[in-house]
N, C-alpha and C positions, 0 to 999 in steps of 0.2 A: 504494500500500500504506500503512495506516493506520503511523504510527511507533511503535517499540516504545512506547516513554514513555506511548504514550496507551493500552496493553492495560492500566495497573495502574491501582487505585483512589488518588488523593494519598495515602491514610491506610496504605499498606501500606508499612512499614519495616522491614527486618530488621534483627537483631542485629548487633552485630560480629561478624564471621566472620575464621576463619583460613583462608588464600585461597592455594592454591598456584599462582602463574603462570609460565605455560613461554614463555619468550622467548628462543629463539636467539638472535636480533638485538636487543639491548639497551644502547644507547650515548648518557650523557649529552650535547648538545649538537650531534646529528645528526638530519638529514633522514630521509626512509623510513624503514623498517623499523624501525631500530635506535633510532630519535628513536620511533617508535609504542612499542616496547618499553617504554623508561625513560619514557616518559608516564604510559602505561598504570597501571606497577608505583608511580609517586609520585601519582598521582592518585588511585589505589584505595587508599591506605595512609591515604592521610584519613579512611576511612569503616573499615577493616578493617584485620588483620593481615597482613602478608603476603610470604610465602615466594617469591624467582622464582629457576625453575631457566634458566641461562644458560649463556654458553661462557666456560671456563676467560681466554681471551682479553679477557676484556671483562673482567676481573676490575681492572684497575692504573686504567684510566679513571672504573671506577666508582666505586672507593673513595677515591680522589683528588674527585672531586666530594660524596661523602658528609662526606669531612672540611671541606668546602667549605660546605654545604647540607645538613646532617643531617636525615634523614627517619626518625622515630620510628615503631619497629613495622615499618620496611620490612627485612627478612632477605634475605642472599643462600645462591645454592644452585649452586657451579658445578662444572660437567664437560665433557669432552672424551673423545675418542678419545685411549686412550694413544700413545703416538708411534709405534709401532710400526704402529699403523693408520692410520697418518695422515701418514705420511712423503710422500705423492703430492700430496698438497692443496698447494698453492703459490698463497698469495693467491687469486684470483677463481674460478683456475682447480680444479675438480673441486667447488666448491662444495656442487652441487644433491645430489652421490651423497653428499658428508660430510655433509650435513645429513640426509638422509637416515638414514642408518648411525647420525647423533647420535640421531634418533628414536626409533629400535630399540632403540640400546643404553644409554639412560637408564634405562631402566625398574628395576634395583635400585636406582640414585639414590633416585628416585621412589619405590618402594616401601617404602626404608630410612625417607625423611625422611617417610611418611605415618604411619609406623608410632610412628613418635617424638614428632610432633605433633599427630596426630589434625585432618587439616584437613576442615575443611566442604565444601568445593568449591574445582573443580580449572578454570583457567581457559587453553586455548589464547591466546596472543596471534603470536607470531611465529616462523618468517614463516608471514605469511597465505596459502598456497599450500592449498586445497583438494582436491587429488588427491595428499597425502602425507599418511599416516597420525600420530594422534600418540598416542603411551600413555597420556594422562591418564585414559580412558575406564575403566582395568582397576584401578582405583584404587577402584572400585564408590562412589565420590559425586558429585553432580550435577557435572555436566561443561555450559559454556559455550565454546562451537569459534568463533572468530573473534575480529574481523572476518575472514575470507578472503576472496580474491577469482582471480581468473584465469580466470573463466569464460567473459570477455569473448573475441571473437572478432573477426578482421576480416572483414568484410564481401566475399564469393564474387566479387562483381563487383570488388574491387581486386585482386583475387592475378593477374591478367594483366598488371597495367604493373609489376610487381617483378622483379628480377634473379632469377638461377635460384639461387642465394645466400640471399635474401631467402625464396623460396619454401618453399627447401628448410626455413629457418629455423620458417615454417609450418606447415610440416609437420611437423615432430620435435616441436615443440609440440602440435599435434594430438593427435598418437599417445601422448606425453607422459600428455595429460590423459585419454583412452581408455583406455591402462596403469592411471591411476592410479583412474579409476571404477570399473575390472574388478578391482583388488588386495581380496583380501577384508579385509584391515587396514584400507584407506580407509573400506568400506561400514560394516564392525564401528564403526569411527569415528563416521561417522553416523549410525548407528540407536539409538547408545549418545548421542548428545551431547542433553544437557536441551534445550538454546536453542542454536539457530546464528544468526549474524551474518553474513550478505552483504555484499560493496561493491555490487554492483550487483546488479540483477532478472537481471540475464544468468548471473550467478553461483546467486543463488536459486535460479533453476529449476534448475539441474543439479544443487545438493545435495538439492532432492528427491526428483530421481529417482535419487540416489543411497544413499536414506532419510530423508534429515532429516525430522524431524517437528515440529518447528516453527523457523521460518525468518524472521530480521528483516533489512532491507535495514537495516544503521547503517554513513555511511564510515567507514574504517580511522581515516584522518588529520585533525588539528586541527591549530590554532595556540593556542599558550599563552596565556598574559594580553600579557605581557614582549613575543612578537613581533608580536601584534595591533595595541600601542599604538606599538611602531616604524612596521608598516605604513602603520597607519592615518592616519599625523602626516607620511609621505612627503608633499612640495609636489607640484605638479600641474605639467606644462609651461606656458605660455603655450597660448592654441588659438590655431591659423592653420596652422601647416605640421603636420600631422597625424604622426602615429607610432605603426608599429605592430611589437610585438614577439613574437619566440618564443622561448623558451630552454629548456633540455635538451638531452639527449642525442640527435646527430641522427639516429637509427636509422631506418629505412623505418616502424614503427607509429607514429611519433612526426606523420608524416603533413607536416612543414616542408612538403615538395616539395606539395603539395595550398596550402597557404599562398602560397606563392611563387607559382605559377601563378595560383589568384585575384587575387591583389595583378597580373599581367602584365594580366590579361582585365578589370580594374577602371579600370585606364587613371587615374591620379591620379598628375598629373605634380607636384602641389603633396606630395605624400605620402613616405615613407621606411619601410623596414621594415628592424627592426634584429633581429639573431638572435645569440643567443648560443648556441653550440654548438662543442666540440671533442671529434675523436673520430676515429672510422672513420663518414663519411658525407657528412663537412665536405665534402671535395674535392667530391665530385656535387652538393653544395645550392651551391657557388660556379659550378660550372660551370653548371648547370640557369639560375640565375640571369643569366649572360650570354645564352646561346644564346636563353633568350626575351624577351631587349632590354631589363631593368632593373636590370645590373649597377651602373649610376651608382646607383641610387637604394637600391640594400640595402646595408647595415653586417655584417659579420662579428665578432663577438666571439673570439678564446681565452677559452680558459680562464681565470676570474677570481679572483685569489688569494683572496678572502673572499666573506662572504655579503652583507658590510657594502657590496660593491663591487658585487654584482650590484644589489643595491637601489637602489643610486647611479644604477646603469643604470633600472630600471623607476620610475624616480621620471622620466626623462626622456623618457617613452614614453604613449601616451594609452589604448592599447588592444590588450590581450592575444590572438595567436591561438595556437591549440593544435588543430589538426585530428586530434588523435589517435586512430588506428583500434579499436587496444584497448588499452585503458586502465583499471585496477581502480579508479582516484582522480585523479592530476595534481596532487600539493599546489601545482604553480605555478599555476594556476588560483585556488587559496587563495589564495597570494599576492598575488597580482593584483588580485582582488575585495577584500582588505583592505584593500589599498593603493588601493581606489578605481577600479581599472580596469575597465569592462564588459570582458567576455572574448566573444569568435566561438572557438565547437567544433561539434564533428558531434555530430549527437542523439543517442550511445552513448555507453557505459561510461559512469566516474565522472566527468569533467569536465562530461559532460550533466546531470548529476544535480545538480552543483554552479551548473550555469549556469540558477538559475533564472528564469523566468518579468520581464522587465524591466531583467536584469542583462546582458544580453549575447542575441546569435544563437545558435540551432540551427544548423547547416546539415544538409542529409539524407545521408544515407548509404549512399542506393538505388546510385549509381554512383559513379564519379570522375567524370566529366562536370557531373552535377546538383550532387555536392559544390565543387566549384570554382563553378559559376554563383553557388549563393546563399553561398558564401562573399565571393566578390565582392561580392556583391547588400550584405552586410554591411558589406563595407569602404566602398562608396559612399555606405552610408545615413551614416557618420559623417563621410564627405567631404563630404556635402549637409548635412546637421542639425548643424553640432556644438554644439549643447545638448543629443544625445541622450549624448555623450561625459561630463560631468556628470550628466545623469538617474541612465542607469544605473548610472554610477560610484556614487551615492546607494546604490541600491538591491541595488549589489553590496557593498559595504560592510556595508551593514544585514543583509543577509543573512547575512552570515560571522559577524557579532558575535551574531545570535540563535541560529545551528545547527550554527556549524562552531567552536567555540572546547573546549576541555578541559572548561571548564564543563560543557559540554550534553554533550560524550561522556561522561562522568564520571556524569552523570545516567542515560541510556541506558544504561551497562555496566550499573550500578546495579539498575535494571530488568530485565536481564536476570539479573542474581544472582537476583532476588526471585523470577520466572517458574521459575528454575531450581529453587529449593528448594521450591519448589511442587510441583513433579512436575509 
């Protein structure tokens, strides 16, 4: 798919606009969601005014950073469920329903501060969940919906080697996302948004069969200026005993177990593969790893007090895997490539998207079988070549710095304002 960036003419610029962004999750100096939010709202404040409606709770962090790092023209707009509706929410837990219920019941928020401001267009950013509805649309000016993403799926031939836990896990997701294409709010959603933004083609297609009428693959996530050049400035190992890492959360989509077993069937006794994961899953990726005989040769991570400490980590490591089954994005994959690592993923979702062409392996995604071979097939090439362990590291790097940094999303949204006031 051609990138948005190239449907405009260089000459077409808009105005400063006053720019209303809806960011649940908005939090200075965090990962996900919350780190896309306050990206998002300080990088567009460069170019435009702008208003983000957020959660009550983000309020103390925020403005403790704005006294920090003042962003001129950026407004806040925050709300919450009054307590009384919201007494059940306990941290993680009932999240998706309160965010939910936040959606719905913004809408005077929102109508009050449009009416006060007169904004030009009204921009979804988070969370990027595409089968939940959001009000910006009744606000009656061009609406830009994303980036979203969740459209990704795992692959029919792995839901039989997953626990009955795991499946079920599947399942409610499924049904989930079917609920949420059949909600007429979601559809209203979509046929009403100027420009939508997909993480991946997997996502695309379903918002437009869920209306969207025009539909751009742009990922969700970057890296700033500040963390590129930390990345990028990480030393390299020594090559000779090779090293390869996974880190995240060990979940079954996150796919480790798919990693681990190529690394058994790849047979490199000179090799190590180090994993950083703590969680609910740890225990099985420990045990998995004895029972197929390279207990000696894999590292377990905890949980690492800072960010400054896992990069300590991937500074000592040659090459990233991440076999994730579905996946909207991977920002460790970002990371990785910044830092110079060729990454091995499965040819899906966002990590494939991100692993371009000389940066790293595909592996296929027809089976667990075939995924395990050429992920092996992967780990051996860098166990036979390690010059290709540099190449691609070159080429993953370069990568990140031309397509994946604020810059270039900053540009893209950009374009997509423009498309939007177009009609």
């Amino acid at each position: 798919m051609k990138p948005i960036a190239e449907s405009l003419m260089p000459s077409a610029q808009p105005k400063r606009l006053r720019v209303l962004i809806s960011a649940y999750a908005c939090e200075p100096g965090k990962g996900s969601e919350p780190g896309v939010g306050w990206n998002v709202a300080t990088e567009m404040v460069k170019l435009h005014e702008v208003w983000v409606l957020t959660r009550s709770n983000n309020r103390e962090v925020i403005e403790a950073e704005l006294e920090k790092a003042p962003a001129p023209g950026l407004k806040l707009i925050y709300y919450d469920l009054p307590k009384w509706a919201r007494w059940w929410k306990k941290g993680g837990r009932g999240v998706q329903l309160y965010y939910y219920l936040w959606q719905l019941f913004c809408w005077n928020t929102i109508k009050r501060a449009h009416l006060r401001e007169k904004f030009d267009l009204a921009h979804h950013v988070t969370f990027g969940k595409y089968w939940v509805p959001s009000m910006l649309p009744r606000l009656g000016i061009p609406f830009v919906w994303g980036t979203v993403g969740g459209g990704e799926s795992m692959p029919r031939a792995f839901l039989s080697g997953l626990s009955r836990k795991e499946r079920t896990f599947e399942t409610v997701r499924s049904l989930a996302r079917w609920f949420g294409e059949h909600n007429p709010a979601v559809r209203k959603t979509a046929q009403k948004s100027s420009i939508t933004l997909a993480s991946t083609e997997e996502t695309a297609a379903r918002l437009r069969r869920i209306g969207c009428k025009h539909v751009s693959v742009v990922p969700q996530c970057a890296l700033t200026d500040e963390q590129f050049v930390q990345l990028s400035s990480l030393s390299s190992p020594p090559l000779g005993k090779l090293r390869f890492l996974s880190m995240g959360r060990p979940l079954h989509w996150k796919g480790f177990y798919l990693g681990l077993q190529a690394f058994a069937e790849a047979q490199l006794p000179n090799a190590e593969y180090w994993i950083i994961a703590n969680g609910f899953g740890k225990d099985r990726l420990e045990k998995l790893a004895q029972e197929i005989g390279i207990g000696e040769q894999i590292r377990f991570f905890e949980s690492l007090p800072s960010l400054d400490a896992v990069y300590d980590v991937l500074s000592q490591c040659h090459v990233l895997v991440h076999p994730a089954l579905h996946e909207a994005f991977g920002n460790v994959v970002l990371e990785a490539m910044a830092a110079g690592r060729p990454a091995i993923t499965l040819d899906i979702g966002g990590p494939a998207l991100q692993c371009v062409e000389g940066s790293g392996f595909r592996a296929s995604s027809v089976s667990p079988e075939i995924a395990v071979r050429e992920l092996s097939q992967a780990m051996r090439a860098f166990a036979q070549d390690e010059s290709l362990v540099l190449k691609m590291g070159r080429v993953a790097r370069s990568s990140v710095c031309k397509n994946m940094t604020w810059k270039t999303r900053l540009e893209e949204i950009e374009c997509a304002y423009v498309l939007a006031l177009e009609g």
